[in-house]
C-alpha positions in Angstrom: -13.5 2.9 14.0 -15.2 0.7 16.6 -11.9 -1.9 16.8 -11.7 -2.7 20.6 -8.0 -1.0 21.5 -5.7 -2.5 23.3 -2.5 -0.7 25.0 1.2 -1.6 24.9 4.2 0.2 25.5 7.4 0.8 22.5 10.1 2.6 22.9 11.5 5.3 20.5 14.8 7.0 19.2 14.8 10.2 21.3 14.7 12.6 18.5 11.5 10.9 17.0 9.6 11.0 19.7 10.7 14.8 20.5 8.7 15.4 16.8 6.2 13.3 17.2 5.3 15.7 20.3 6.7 19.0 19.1 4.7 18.0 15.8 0.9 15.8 16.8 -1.4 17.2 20.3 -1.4 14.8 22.5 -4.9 13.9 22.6 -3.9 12.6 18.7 -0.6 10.5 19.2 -2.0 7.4 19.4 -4.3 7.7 16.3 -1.1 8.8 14.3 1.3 6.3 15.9 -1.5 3.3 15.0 -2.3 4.7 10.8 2.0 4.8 10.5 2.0 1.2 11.9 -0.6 0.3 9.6 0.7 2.2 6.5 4.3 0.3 7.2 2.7 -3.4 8.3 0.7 -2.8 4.4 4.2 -1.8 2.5 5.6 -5.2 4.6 2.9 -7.5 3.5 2.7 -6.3 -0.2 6.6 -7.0 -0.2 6.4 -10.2 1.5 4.2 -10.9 -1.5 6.5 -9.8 -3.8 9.0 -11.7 -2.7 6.7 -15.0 -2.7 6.2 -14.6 -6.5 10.3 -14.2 -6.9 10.5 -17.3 -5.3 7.5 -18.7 -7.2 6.1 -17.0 -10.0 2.8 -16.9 -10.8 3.0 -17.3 -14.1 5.4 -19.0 -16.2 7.4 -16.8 -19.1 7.2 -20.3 -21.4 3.7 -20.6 -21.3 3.4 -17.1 -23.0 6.0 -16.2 -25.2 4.1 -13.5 -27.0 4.6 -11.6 -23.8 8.5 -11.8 -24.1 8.9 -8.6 -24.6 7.4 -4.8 -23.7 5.9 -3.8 -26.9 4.3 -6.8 -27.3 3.3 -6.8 -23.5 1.3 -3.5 -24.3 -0.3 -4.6 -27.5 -1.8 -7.6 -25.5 -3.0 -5.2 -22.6 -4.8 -2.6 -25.4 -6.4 -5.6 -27.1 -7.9 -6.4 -23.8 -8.7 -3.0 -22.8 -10.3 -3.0 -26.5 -12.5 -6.0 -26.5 -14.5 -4.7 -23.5 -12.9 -7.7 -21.0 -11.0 -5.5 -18.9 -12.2 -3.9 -16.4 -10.6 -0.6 -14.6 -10.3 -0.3 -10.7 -13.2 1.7 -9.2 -12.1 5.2 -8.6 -11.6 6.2 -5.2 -12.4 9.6 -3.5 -8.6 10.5 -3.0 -10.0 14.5 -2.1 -11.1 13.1 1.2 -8.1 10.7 1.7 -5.7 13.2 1.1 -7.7 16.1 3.5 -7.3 13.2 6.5 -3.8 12.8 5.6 -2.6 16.5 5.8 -3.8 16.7 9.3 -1.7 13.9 10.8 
């Protein structure tokens, strides 16, 4: 990653800071202390947006009544799946992801 760094100082609870070195070399801490603050700022966005569409939804239950219910919720989403509209995520190399992640 070519993000120009910048340095700061935090503070930790003792006994995470005594795993975080007992547990990551040195020469890694900072690489694993910035991915954890990403990971958590991610989880705080996605429920910031969660809690936008709580306040204001973004759709209205009215407006589609023949969703009203769970059964009829997944008989919509298989006749879209069916008439070739939908389109699935891409799939994602998760081998590689989840080699990177065992190392922290």
């Amino acid at each position: 990653m070519n993000t120009p760094l910048e340095r700061i100082n935090v503070n930790f609870p003792r006994p995470v800071l005594e795993d975080l070195r007992r547990l990551v070399p040195a020469k890694r801490r900072s690489e694993v202390i910035a991915r954890a603050t990403a990971r958590e700022l991610r989880r705080l966005k996605l429920a910031a947006v969660f809690e936008t569409l709580d306040r204001n939804p973004a759709w209205q239950a009215e407006h589609y009544p023949h969703l009203a219910d769970g059964t009829a919720s997944d008989l919509f989403v298989a006749r879209l799946r069916a008439s070739g509209t939908y389109s699935r995520a891409p799939v994602t190399d998760t081998v590689s992801t989840r080699r990177k992640a065992r190392r922290e």
